[in-house]
PDB file of N, CA, C and O in Angstrom:
ATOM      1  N   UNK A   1     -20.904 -27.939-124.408  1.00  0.00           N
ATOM      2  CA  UNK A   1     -22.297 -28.145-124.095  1.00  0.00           C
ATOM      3  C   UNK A   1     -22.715 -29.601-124.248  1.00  0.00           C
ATOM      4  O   UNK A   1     -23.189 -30.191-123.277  1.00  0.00           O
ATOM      5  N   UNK A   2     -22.600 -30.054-125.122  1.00  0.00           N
ATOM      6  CA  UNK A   2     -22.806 -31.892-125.782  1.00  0.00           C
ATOM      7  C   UNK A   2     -22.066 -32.397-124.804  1.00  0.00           C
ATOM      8  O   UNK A   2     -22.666 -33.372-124.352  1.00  0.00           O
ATOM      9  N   UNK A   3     -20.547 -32.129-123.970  1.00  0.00           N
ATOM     10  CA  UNK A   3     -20.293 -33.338-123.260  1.00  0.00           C
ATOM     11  C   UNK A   3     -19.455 -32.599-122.615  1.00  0.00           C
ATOM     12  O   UNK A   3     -18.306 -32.279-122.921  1.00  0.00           O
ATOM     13  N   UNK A   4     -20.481 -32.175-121.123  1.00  0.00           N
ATOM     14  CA  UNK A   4     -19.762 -31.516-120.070  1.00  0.00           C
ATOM     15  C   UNK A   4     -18.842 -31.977-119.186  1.00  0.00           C
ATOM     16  O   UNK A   4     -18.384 -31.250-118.305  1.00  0.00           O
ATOM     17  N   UNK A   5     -18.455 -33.361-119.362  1.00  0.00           N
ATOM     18  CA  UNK A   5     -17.720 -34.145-118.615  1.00  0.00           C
ATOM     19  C   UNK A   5     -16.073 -34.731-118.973  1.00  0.00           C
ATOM     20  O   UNK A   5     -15.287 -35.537-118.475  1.00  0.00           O
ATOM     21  N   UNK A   6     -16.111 -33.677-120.287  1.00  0.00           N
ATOM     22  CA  UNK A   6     -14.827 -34.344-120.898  1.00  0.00           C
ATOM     23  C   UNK A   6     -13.766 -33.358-120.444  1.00  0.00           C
ATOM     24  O   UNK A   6     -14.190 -32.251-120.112  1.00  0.00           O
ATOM     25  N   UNK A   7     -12.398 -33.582-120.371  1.00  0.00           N
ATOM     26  CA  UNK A   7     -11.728 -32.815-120.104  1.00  0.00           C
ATOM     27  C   UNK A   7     -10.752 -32.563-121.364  1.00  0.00           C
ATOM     28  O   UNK A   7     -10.540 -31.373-121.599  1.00  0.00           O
ATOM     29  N   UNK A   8     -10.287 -33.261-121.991  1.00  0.00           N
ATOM     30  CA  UNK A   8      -9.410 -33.354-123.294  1.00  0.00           C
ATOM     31  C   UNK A   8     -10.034 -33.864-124.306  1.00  0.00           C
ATOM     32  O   UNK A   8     -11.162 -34.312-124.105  1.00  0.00           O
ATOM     33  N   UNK A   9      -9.422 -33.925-125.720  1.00  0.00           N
ATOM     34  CA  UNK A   9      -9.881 -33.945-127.085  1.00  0.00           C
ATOM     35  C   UNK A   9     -10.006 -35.517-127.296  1.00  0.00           C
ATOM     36  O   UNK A   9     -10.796 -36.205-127.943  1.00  0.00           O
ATOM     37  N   UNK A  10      -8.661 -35.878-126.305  1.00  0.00           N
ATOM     38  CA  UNK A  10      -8.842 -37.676-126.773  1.00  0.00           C
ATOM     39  C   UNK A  10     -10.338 -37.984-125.759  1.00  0.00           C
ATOM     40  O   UNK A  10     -10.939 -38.869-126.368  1.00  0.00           O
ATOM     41  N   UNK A  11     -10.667 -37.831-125.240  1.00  0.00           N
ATOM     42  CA  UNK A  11     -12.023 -38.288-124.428  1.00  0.00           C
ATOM     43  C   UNK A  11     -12.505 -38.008-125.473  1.00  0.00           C
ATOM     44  O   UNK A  11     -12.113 -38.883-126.246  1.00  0.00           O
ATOM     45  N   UNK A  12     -13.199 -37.242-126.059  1.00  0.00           N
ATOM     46  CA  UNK A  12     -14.115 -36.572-127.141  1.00  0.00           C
ATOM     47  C   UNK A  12     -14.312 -37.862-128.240  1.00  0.00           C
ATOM     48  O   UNK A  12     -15.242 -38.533-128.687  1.00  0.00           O
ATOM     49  N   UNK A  13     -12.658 -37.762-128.400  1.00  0.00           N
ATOM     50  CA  UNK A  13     -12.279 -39.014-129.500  1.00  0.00           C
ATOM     51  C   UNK A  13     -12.971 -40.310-129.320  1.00  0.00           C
ATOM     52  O   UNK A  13     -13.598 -41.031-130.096  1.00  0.00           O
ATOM     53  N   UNK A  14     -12.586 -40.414-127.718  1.00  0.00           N
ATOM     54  CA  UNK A  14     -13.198 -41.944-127.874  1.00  0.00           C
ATOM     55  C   UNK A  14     -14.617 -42.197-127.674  1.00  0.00           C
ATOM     56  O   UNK A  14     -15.291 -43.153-128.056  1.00  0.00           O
ATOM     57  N   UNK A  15     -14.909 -41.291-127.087  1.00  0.00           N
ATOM     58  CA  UNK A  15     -16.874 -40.908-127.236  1.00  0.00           C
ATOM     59  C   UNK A  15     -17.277 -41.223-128.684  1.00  0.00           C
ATOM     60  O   UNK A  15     -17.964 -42.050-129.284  1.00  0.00           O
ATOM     61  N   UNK A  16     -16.705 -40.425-128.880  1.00  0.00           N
ATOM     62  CA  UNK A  16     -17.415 -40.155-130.588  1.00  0.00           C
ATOM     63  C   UNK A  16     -17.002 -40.845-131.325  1.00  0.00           C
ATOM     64  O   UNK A  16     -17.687 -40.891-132.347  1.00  0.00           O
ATOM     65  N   UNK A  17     -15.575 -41.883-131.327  1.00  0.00           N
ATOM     66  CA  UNK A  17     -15.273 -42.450-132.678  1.00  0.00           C
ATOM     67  C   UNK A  17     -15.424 -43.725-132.076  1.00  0.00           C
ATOM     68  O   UNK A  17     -16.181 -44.602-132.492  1.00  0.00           O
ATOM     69  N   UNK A  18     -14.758 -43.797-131.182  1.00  0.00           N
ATOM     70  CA  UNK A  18     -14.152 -45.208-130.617  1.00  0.00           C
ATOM     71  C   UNK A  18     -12.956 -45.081-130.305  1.00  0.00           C
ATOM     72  O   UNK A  18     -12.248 -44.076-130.242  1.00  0.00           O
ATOM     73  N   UNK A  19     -12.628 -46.768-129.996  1.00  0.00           N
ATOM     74  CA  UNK A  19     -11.011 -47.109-129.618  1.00  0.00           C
ATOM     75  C   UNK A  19     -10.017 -47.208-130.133  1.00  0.00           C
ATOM     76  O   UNK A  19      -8.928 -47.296-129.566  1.00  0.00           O
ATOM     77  N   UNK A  20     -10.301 -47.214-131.778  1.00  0.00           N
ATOM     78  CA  UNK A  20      -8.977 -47.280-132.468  1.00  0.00           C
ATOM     79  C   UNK A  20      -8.389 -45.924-132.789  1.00  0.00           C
ATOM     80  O   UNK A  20      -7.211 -45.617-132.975  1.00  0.00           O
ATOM     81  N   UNK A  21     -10.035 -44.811-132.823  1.00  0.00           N
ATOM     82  CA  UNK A  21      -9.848 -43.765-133.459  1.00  0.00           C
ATOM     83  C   UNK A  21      -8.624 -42.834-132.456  1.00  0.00           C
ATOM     84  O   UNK A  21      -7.767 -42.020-132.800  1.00  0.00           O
ATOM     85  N   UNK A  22      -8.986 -43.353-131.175  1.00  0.00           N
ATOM     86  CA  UNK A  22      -8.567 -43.035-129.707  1.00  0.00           C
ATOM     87  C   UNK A  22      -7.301 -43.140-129.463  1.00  0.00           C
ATOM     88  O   UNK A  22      -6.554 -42.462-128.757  1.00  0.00           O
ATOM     89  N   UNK A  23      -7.140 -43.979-130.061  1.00  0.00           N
ATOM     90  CA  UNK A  23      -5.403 -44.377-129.667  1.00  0.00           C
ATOM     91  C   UNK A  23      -4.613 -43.853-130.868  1.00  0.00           C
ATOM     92  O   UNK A  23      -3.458 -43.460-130.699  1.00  0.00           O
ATOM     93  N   UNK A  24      -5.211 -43.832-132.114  1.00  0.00           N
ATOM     94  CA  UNK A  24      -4.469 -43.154-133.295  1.00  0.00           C
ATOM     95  C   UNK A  24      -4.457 -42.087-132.927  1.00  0.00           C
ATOM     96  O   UNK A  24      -3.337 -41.653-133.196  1.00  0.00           O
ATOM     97  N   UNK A  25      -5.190 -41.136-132.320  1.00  0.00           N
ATOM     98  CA  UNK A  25      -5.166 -39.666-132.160  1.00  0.00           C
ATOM     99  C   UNK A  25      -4.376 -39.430-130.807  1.00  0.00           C
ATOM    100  O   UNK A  25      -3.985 -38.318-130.453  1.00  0.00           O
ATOM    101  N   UNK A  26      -4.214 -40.415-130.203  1.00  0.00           N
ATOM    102  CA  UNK A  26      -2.972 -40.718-128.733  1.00  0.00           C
ATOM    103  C   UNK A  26      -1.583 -40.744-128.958  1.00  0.00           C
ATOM    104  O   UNK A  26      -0.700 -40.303-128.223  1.00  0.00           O
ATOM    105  N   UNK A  27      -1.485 -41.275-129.990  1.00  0.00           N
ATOM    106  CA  UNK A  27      -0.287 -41.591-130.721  1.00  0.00           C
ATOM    107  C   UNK A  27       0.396 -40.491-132.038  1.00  0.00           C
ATOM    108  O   UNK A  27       1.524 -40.386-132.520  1.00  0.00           O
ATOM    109  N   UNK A  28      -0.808 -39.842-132.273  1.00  0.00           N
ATOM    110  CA  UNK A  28      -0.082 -38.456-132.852  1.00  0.00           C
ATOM    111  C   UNK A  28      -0.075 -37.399-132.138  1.00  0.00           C
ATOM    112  O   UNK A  28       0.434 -36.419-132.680  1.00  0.00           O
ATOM    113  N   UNK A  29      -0.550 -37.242-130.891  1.00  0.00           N
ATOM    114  CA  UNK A  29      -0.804 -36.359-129.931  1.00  0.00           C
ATOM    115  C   UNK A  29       0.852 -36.578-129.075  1.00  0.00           C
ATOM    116  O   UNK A  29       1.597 -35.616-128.887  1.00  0.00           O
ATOM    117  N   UNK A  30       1.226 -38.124-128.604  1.00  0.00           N
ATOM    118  CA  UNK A  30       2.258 -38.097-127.757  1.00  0.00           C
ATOM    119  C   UNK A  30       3.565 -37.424-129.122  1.00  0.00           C
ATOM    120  O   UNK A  30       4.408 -36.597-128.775  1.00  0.00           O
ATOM    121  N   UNK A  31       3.500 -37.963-130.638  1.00  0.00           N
ATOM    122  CA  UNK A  31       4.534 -37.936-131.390  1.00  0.00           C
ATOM    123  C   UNK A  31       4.765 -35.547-131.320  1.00  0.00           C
ATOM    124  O   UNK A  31       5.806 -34.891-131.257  1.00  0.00           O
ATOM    125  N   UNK A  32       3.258 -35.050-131.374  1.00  0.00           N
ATOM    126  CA  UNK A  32       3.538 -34.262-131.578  1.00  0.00           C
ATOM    127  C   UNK A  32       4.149 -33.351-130.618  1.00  0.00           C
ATOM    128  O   UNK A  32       4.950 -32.479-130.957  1.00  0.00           O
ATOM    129  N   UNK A  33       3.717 -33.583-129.254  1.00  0.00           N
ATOM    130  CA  UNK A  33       4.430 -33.130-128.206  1.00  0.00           C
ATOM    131  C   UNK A  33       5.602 -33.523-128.014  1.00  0.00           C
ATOM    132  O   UNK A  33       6.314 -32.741-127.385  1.00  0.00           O
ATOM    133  N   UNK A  34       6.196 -34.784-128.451  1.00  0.00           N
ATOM    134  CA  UNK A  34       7.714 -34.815-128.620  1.00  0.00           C
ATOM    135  C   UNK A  34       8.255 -33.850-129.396  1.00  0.00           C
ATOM    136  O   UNK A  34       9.122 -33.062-129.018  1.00  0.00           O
ATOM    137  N   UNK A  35       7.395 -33.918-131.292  1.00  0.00           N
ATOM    138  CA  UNK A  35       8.711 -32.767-131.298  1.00  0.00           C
ATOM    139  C   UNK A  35       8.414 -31.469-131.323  1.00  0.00           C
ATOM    140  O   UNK A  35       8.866 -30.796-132.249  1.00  0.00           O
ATOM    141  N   UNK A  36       7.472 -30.763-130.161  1.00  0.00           N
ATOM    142  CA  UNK A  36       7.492 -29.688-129.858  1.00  0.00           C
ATOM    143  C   UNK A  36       8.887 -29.476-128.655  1.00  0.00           C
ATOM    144  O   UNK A  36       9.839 -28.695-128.660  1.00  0.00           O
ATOM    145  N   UNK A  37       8.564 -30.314-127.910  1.00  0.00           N
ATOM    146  CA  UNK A  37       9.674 -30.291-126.963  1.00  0.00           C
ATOM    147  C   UNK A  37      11.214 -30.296-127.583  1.00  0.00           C
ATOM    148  O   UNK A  37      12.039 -29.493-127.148  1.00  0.00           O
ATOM    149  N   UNK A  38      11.425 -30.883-128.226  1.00  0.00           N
ATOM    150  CA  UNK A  38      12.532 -31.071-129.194  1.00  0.00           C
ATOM    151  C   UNK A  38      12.873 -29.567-129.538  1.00  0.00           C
ATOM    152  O   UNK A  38      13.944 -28.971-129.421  1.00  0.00           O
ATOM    153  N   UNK A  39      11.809 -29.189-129.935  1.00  0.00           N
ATOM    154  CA  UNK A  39      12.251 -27.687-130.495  1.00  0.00           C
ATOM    155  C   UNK A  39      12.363 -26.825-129.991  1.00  0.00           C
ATOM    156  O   UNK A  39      13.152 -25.935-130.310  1.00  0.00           O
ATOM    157  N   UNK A  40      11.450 -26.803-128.838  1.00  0.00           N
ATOM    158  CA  UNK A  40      11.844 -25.465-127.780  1.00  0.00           C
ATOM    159  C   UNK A  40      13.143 -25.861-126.871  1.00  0.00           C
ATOM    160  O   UNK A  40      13.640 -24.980-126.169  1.00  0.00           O
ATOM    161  N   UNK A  41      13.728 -27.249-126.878  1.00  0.00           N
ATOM    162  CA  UNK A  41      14.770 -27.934-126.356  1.00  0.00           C
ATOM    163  C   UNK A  41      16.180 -27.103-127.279  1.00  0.00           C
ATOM    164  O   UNK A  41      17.204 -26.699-126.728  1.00  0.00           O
ATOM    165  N   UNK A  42      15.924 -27.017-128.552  1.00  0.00           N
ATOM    166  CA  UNK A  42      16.831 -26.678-129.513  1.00  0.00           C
ATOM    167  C   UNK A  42      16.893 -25.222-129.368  1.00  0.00           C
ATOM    168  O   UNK A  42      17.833 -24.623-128.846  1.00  0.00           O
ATOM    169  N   UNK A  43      15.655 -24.594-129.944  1.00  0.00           N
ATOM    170  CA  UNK A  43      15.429 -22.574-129.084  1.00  0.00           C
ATOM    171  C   UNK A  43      16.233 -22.387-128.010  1.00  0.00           C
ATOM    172  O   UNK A  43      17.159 -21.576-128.007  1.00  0.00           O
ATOM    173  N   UNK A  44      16.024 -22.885-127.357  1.00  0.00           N
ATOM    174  CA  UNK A  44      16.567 -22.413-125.894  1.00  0.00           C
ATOM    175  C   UNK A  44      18.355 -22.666-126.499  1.00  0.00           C
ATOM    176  O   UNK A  44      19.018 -21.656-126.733  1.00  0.00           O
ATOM    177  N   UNK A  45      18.900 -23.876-126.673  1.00  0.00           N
ATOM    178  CA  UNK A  45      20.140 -23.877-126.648  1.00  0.00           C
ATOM    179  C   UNK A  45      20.778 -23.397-127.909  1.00  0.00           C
ATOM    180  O   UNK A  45      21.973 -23.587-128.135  1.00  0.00           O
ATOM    181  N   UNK A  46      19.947 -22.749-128.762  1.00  0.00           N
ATOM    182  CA  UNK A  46      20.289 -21.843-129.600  1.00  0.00           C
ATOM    183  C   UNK A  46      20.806 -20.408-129.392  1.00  0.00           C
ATOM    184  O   UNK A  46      21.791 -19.877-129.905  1.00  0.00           O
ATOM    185  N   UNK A  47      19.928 -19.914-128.535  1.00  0.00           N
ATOM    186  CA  UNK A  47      19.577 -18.871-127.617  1.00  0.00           C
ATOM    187  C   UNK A  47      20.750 -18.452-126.646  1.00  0.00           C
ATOM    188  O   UNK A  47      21.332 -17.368-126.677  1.00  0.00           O
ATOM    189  N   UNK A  48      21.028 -19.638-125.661  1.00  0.00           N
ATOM    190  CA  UNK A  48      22.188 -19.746-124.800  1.00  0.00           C
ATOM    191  C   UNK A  48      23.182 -19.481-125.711  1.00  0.00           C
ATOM    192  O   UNK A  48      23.717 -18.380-125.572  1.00  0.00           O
ATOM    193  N   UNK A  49      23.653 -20.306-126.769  1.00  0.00           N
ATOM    194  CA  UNK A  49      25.012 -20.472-127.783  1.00  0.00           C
ATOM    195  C   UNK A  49      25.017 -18.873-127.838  1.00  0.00           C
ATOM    196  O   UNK A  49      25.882 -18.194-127.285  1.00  0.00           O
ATOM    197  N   UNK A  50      24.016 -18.387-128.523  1.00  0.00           N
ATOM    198  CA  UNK A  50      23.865 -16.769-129.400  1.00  0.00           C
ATOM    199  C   UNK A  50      24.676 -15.681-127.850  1.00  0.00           C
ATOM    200  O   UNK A  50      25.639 -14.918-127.933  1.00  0.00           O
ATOM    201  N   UNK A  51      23.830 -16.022-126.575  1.00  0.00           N
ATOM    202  CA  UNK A  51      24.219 -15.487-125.770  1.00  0.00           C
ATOM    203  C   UNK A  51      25.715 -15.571-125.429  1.00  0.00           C
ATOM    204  O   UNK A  51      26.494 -14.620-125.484  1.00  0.00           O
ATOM    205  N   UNK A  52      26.013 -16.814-125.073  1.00  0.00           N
ATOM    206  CA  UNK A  52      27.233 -16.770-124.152  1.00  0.00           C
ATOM    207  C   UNK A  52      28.226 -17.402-124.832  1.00  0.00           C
ATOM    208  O   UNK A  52      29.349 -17.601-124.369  1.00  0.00           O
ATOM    209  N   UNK A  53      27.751 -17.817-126.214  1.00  0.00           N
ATOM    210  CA  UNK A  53      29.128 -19.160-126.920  1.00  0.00           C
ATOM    211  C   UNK A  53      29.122 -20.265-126.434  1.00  0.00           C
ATOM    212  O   UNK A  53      30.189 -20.845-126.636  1.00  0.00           O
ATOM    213  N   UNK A  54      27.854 -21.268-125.454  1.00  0.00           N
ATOM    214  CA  UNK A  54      28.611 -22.004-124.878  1.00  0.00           C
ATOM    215  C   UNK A  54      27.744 -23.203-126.443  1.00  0.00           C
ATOM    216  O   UNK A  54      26.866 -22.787-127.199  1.00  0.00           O
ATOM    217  N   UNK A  55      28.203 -24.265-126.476  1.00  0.00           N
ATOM    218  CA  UNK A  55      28.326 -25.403-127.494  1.00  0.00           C
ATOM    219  C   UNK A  55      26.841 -25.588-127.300  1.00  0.00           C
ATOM    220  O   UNK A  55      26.300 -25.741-126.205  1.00  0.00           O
ATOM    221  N   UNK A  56      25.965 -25.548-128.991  1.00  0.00           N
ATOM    222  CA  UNK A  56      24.250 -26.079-128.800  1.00  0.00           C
ATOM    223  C   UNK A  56      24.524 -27.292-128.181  1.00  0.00           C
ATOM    224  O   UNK A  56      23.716 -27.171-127.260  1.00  0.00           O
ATOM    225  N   UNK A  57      25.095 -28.466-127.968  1.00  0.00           N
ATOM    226  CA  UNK A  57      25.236 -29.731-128.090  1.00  0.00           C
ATOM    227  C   UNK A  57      25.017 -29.657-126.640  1.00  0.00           C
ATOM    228  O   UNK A  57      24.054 -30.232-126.131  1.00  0.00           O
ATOM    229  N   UNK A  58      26.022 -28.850-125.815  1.00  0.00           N
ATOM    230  CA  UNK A  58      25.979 -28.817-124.041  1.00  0.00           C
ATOM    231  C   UNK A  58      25.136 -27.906-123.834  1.00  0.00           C
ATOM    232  O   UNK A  58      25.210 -27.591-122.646  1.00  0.00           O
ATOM    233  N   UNK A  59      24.571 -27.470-124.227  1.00  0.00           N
ATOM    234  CA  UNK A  59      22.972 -26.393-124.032  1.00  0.00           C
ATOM    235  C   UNK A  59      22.027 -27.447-124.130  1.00  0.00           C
ATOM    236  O   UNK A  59      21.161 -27.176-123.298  1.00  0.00           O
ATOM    237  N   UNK A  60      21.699 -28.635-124.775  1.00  0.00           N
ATOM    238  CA  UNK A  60      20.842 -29.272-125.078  1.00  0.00           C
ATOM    239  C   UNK A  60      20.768 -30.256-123.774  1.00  0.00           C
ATOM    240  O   UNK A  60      19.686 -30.663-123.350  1.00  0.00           O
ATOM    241  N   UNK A  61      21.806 -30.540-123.281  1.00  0.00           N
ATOM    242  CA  UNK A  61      21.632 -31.101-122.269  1.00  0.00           C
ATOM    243  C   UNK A  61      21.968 -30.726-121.205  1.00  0.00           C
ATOM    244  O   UNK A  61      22.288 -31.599-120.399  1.00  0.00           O
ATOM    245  N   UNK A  62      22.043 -28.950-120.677  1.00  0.00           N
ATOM    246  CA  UNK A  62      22.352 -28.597-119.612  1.00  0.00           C
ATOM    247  C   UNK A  62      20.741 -28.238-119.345  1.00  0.00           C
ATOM    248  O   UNK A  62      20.000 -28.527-118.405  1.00  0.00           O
ATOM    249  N   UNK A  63      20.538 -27.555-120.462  1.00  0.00           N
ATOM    250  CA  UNK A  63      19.094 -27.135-120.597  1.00  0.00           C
ATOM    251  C   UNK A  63      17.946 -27.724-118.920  1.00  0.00           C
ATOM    252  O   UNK A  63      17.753 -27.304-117.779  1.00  0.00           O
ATOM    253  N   UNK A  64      17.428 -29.035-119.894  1.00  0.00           N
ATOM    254  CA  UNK A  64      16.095 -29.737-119.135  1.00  0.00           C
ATOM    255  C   UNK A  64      16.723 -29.819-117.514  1.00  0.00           C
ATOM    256  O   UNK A  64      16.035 -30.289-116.608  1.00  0.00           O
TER     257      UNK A  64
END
């Protein structure tokens, strides 16, 4: 309702805090989506190994 024009949290951020607050919350936002990816990167070739035996190591990069 307050700010029908925003689409994401970092807009919000920089409305409301500013630019430093903006980029700190950019910068734990990109770190945390890395290691989400990381992990569902690892799930999956966990998953494959459990299934078929083939090596987490070549699951991890047959995977993406």
């Amino acid at each position: 309702k307050k700010a029908p024009n925003m689409h994401t949290f970092l807009e919000m951020v920089d409305v409301r805090w500013g630019k430093q607050a903006h980029l700190t919350f950019l910068f734990f936002g990109i770190c945390t989506n890395l290691i989400v990816t990381g992990m569902l990167l690892q799930g999956g070739a966990a998953t494959v190994n459990a299934l078929s035996g083939m090596d987490i190591v070549a699951g991890n990069f047959l995977i993406p």
